[in-house]
N, CA, C and O atoms as CSV, one atom per row, in Angstrom:
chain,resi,resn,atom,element,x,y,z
A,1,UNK,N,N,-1.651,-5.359,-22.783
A,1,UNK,CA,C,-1.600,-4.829,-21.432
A,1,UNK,C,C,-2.382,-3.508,-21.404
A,1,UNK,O,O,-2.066,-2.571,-22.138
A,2,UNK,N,N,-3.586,-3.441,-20.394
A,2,UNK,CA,C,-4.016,-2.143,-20.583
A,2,UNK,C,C,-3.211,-1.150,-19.596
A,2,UNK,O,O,-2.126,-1.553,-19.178
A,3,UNK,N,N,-3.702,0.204,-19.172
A,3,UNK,CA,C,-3.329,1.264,-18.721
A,3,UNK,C,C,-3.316,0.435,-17.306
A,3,UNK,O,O,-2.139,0.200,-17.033
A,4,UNK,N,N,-3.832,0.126,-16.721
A,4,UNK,CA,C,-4.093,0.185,-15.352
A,4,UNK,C,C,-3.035,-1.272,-15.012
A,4,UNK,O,O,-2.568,-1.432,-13.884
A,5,UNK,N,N,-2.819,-2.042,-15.900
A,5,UNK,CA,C,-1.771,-3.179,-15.490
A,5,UNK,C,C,-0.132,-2.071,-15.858
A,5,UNK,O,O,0.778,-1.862,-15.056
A,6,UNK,N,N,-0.189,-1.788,-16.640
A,6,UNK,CA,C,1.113,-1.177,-17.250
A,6,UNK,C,C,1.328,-0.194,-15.465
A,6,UNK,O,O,2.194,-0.553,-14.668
A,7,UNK,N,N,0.409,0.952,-15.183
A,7,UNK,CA,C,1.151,1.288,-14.291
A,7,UNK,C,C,1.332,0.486,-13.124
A,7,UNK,O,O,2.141,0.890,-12.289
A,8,UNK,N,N,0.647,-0.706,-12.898
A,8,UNK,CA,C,0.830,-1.564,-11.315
A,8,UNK,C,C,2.303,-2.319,-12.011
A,8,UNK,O,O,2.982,-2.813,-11.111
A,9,UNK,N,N,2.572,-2.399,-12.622
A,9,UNK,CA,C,4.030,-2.851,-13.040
A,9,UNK,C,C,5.003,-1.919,-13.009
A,9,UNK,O,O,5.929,-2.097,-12.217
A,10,UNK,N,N,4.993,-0.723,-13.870
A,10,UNK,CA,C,5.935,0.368,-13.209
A,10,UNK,C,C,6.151,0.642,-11.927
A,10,UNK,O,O,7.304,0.584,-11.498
A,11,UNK,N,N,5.024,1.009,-11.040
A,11,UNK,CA,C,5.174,1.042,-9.939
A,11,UNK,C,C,5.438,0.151,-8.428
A,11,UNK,O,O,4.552,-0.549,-7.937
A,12,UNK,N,N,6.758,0.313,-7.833
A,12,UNK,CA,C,6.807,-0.370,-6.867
A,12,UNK,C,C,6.281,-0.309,-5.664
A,12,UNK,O,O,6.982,0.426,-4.969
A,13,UNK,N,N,5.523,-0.663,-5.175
A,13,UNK,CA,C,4.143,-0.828,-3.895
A,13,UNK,C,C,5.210,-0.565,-2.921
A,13,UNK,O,O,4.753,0.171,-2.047
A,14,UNK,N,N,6.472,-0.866,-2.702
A,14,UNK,CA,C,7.227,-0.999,-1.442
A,14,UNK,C,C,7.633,0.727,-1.887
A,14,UNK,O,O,7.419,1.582,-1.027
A,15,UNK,N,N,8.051,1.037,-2.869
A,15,UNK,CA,C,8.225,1.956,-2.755
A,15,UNK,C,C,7.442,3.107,-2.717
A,15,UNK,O,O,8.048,4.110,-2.339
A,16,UNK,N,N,6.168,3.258,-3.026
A,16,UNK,CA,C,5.010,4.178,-2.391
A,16,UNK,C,C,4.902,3.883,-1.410
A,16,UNK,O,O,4.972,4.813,-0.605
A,17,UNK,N,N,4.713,2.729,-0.929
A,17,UNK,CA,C,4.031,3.093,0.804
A,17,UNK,C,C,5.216,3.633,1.023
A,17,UNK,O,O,5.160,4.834,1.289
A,18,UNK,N,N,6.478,3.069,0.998
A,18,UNK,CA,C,7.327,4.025,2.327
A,18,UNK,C,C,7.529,4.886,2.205
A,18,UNK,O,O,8.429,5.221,2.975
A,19,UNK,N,N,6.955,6.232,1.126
A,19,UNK,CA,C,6.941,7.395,1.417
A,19,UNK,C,C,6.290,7.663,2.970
A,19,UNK,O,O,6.726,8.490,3.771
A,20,UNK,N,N,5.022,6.661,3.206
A,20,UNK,CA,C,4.564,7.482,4.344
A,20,UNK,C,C,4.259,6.587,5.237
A,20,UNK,O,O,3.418,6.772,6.117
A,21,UNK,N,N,5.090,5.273,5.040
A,21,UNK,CA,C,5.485,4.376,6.565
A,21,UNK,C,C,6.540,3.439,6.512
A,21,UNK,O,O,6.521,2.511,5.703
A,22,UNK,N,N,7.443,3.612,7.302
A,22,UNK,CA,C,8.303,3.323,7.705
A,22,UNK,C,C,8.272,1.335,7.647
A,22,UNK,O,O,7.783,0.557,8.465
A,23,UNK,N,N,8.914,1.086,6.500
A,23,UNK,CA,C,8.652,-0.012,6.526
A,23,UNK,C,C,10.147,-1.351,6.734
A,23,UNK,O,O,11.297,-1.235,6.311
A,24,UNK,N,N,9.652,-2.293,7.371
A,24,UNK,CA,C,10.981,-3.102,7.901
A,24,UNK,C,C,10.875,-4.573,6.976
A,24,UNK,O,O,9.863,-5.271,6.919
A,25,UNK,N,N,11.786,-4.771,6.484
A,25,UNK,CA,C,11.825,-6.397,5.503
A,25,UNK,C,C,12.043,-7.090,7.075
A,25,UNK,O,O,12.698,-6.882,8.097
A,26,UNK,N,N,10.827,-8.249,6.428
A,26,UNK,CA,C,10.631,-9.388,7.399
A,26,UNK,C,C,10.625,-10.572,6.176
A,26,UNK,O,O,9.875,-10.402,5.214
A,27,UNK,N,N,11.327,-11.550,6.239
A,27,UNK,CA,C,11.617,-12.177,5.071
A,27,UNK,C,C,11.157,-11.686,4.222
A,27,UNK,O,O,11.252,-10.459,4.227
A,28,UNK,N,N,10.381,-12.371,2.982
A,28,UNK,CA,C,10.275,-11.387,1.790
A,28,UNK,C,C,9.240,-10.101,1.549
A,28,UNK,O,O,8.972,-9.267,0.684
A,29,UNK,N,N,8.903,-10.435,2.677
A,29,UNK,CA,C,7.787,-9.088,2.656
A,29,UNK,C,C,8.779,-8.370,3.546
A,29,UNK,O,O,9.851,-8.698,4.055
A,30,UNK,N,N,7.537,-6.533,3.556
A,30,UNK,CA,C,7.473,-5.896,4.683
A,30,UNK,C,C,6.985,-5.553,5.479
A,30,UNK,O,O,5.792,-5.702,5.215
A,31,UNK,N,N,7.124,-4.969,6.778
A,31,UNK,CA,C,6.199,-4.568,7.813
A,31,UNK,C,C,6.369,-3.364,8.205
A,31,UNK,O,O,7.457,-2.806,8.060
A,32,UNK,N,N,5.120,-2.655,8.874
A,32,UNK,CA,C,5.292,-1.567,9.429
A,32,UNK,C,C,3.850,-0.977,10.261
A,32,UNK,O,O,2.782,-1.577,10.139
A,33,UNK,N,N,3.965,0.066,10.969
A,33,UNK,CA,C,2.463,0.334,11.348
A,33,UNK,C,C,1.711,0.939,10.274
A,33,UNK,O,O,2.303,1.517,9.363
A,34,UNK,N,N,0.472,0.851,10.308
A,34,UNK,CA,C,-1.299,0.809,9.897
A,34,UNK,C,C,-0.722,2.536,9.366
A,34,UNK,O,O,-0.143,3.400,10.025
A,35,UNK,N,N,-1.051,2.533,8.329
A,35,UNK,CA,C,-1.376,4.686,8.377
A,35,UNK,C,C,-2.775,5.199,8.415
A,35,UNK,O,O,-3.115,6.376,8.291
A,36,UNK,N,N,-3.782,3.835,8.660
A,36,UNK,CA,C,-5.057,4.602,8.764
A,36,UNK,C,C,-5.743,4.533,9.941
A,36,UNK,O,O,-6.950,4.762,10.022
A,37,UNK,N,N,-4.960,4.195,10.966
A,37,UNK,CA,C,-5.574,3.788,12.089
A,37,UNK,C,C,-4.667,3.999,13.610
A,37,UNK,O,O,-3.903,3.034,13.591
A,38,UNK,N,N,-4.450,4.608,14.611
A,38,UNK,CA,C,-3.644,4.325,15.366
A,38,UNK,C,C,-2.905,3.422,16.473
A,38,UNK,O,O,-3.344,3.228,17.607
A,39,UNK,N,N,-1.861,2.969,16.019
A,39,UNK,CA,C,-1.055,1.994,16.539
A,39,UNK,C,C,0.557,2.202,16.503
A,39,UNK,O,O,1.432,2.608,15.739
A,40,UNK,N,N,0.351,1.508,18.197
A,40,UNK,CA,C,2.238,2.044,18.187
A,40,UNK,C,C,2.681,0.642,19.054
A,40,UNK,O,O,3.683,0.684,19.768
A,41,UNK,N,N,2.154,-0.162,18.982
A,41,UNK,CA,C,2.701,-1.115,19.984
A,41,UNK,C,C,2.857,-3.189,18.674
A,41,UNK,O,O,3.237,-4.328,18.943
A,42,UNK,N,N,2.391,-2.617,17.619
A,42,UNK,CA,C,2.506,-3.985,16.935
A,42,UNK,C,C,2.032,-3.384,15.921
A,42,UNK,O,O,0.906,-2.916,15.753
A,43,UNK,N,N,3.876,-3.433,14.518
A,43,UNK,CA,C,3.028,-3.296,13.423
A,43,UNK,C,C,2.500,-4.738,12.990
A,43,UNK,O,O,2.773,-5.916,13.219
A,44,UNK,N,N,1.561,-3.965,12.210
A,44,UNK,CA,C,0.191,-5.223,11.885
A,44,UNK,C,C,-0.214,-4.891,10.058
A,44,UNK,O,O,-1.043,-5.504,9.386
A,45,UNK,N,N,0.552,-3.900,9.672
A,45,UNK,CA,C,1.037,-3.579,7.962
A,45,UNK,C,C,1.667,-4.491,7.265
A,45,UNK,O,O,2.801,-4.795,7.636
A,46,UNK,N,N,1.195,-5.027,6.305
A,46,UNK,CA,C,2.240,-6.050,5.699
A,46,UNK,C,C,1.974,-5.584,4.492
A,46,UNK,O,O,0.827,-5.281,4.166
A,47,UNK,N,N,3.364,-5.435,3.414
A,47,UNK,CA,C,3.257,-5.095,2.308
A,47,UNK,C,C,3.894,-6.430,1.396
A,47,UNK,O,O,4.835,-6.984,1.964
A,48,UNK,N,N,3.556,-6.926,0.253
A,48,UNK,CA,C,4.146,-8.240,-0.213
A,48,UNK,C,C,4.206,-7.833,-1.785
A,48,UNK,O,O,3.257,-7.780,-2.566
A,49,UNK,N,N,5.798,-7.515,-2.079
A,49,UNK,CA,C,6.359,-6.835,-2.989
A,49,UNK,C,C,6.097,-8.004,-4.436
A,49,UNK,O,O,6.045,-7.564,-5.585
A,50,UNK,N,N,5.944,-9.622,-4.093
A,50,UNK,CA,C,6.119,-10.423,-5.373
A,50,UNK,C,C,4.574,-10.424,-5.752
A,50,UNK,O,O,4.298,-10.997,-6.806
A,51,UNK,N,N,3.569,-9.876,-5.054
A,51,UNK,CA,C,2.097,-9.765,-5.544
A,51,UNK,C,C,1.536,-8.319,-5.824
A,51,UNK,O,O,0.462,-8.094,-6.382
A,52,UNK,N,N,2.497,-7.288,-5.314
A,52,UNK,CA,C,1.818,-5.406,-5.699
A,52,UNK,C,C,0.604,-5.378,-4.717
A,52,UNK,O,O,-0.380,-4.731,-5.075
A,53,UNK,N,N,0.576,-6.164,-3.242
A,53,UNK,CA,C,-0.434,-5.796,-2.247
A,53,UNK,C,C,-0.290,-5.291,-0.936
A,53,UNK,O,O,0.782,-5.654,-0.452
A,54,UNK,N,N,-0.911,-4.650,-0.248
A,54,UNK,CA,C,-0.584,-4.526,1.156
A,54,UNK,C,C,-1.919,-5.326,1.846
A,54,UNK,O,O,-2.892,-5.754,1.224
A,55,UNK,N,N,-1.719,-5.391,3.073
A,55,UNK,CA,C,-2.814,-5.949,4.154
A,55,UNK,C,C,-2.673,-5.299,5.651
A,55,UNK,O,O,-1.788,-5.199,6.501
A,56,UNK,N,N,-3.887,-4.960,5.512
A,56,UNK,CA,C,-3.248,-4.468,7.522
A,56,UNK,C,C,-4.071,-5.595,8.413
A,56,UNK,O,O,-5.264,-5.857,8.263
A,57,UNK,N,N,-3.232,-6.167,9.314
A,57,UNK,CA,C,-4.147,-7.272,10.110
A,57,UNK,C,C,-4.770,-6.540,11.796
A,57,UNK,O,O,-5.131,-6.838,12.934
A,58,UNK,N,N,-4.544,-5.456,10.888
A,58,UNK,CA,C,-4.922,-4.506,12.893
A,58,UNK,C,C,-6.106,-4.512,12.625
A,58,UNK,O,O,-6.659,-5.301,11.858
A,59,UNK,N,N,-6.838,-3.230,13.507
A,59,UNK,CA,C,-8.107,-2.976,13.471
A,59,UNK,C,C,-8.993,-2.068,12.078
A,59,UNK,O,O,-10.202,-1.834,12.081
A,60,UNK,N,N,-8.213,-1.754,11.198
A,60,UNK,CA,C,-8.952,-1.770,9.330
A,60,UNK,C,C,-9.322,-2.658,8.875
A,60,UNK,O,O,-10.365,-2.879,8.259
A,61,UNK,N,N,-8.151,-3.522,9.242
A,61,UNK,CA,C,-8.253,-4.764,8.864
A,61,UNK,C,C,-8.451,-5.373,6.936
A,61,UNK,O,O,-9.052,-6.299,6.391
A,62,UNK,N,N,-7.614,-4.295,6.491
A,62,UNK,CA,C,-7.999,-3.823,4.661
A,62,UNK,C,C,-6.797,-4.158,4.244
A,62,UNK,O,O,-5.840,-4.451,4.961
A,63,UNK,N,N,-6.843,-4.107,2.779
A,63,UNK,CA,C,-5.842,-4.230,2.081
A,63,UNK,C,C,-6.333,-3.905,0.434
A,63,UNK,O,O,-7.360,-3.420,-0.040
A,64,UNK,N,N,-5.457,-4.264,0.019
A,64,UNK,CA,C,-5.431,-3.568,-1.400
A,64,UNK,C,C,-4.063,-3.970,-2.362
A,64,UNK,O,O,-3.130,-4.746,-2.156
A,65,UNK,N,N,-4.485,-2.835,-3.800
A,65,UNK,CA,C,-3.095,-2.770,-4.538
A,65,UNK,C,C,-2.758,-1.365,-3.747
A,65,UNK,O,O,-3.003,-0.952,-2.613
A,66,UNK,N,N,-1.876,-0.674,-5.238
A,66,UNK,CA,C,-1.568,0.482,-5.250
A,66,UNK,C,C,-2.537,1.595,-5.283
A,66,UNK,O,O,-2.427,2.558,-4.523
A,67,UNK,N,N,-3.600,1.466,-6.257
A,67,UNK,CA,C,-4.788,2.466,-6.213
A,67,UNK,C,C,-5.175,2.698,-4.820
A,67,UNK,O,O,-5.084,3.763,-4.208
A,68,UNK,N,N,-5.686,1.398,-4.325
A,68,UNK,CA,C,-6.380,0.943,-2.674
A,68,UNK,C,C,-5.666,1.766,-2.024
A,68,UNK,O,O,-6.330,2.694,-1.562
A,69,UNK,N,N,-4.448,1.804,-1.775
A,69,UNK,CA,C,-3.261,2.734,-0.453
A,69,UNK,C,C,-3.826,4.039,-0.903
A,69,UNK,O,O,-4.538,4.774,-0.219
A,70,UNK,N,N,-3.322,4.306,-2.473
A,70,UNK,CA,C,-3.725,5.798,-2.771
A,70,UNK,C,C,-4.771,6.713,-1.919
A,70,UNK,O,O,-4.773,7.707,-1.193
A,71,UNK,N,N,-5.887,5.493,-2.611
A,71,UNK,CA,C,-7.640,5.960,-2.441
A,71,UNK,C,C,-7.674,6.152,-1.108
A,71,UNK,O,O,-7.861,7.243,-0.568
A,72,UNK,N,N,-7.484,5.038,-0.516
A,72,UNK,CA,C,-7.142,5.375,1.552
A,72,UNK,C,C,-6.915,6.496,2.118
A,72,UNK,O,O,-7.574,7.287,2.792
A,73,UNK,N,N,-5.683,6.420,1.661
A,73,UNK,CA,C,-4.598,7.508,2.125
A,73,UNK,C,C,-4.953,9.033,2.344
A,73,UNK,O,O,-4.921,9.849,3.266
A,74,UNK,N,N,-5.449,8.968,0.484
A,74,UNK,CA,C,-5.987,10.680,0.176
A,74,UNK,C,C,-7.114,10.888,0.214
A,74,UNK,O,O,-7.392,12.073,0.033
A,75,UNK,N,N,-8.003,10.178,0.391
A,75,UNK,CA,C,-9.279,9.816,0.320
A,75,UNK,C,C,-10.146,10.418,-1.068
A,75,UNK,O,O,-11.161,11.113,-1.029
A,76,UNK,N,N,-9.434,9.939,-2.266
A,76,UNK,CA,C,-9.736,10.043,-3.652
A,76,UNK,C,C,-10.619,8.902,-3.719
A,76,UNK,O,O,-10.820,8.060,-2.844
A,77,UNK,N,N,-11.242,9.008,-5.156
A,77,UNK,CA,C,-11.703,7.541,-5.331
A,77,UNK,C,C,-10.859,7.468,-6.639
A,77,UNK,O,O,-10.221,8.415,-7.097
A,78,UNK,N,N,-10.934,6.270,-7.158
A,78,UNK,CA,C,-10.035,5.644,-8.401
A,78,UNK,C,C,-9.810,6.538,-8.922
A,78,UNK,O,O,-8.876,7.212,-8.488
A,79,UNK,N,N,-10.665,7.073,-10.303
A,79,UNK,CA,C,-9.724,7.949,-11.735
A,79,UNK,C,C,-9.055,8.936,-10.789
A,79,UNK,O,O,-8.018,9.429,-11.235
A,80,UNK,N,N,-9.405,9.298,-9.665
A,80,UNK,CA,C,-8.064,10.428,-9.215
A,80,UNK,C,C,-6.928,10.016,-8.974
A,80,UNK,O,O,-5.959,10.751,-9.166
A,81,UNK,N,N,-6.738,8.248,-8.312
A,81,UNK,CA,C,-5.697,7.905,-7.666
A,81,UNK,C,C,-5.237,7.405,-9.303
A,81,UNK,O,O,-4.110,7.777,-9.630
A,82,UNK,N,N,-5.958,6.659,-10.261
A,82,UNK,CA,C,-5.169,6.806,-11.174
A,82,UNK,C,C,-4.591,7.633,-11.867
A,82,UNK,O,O,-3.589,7.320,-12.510
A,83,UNK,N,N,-5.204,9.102,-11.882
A,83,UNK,CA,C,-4.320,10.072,-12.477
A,83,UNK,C,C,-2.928,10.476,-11.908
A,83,UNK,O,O,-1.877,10.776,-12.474
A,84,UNK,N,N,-3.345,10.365,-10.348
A,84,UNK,CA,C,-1.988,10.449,-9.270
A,84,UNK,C,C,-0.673,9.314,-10.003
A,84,UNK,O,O,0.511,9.588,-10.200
A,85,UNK,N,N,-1.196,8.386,-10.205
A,85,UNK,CA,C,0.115,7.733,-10.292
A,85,UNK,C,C,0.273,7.195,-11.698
A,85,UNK,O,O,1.085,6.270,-11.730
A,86,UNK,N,N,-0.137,7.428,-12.594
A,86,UNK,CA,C,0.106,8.061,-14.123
A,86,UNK,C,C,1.001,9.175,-13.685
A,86,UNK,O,O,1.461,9.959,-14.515
């Protein structure tokens, strides 16, 4: 297992994003609104905890792992978001 699988296994995707969105279990996934885009009328965030991905079906229209949200979010590119979550 290298570095970069070891931490997408430690880390739970449901539990980073909802530091910074509010997220609702819809059967086995979750939902919530977009954090890179503004929307208040349909979340369109889906996070899917048995694969370590999110997807937004709004107008980003992106998705990712854990790095991907990071890199988004803070607008790092990789070795930063991997040092972040190391």
């Amino acid at each position: 297992m290298n570095v970069i699988d070891e931490i997408k296994s430690r880390i739970d995707i449901v539990d980073l994003v909802s530091e910074t969105v509010k997220l609702r279990r819809s059967g086995k996934n979750y939902t919530g609104f977009c954090p890179f885009h503004s929307n208040t009328r349909t979340p369109a965030f889906a996070v899917f905890q048995d694969t370590g991905t999110w997807r937004c079906f709004g107008e980003c229209n992106e998705g990712g792992d854990i790095f991907k949200f990071v890199m988004k979010k803070e607008g790092i590119d990789f070795k930063e978001a991997l040092n972040k979550l190391a």
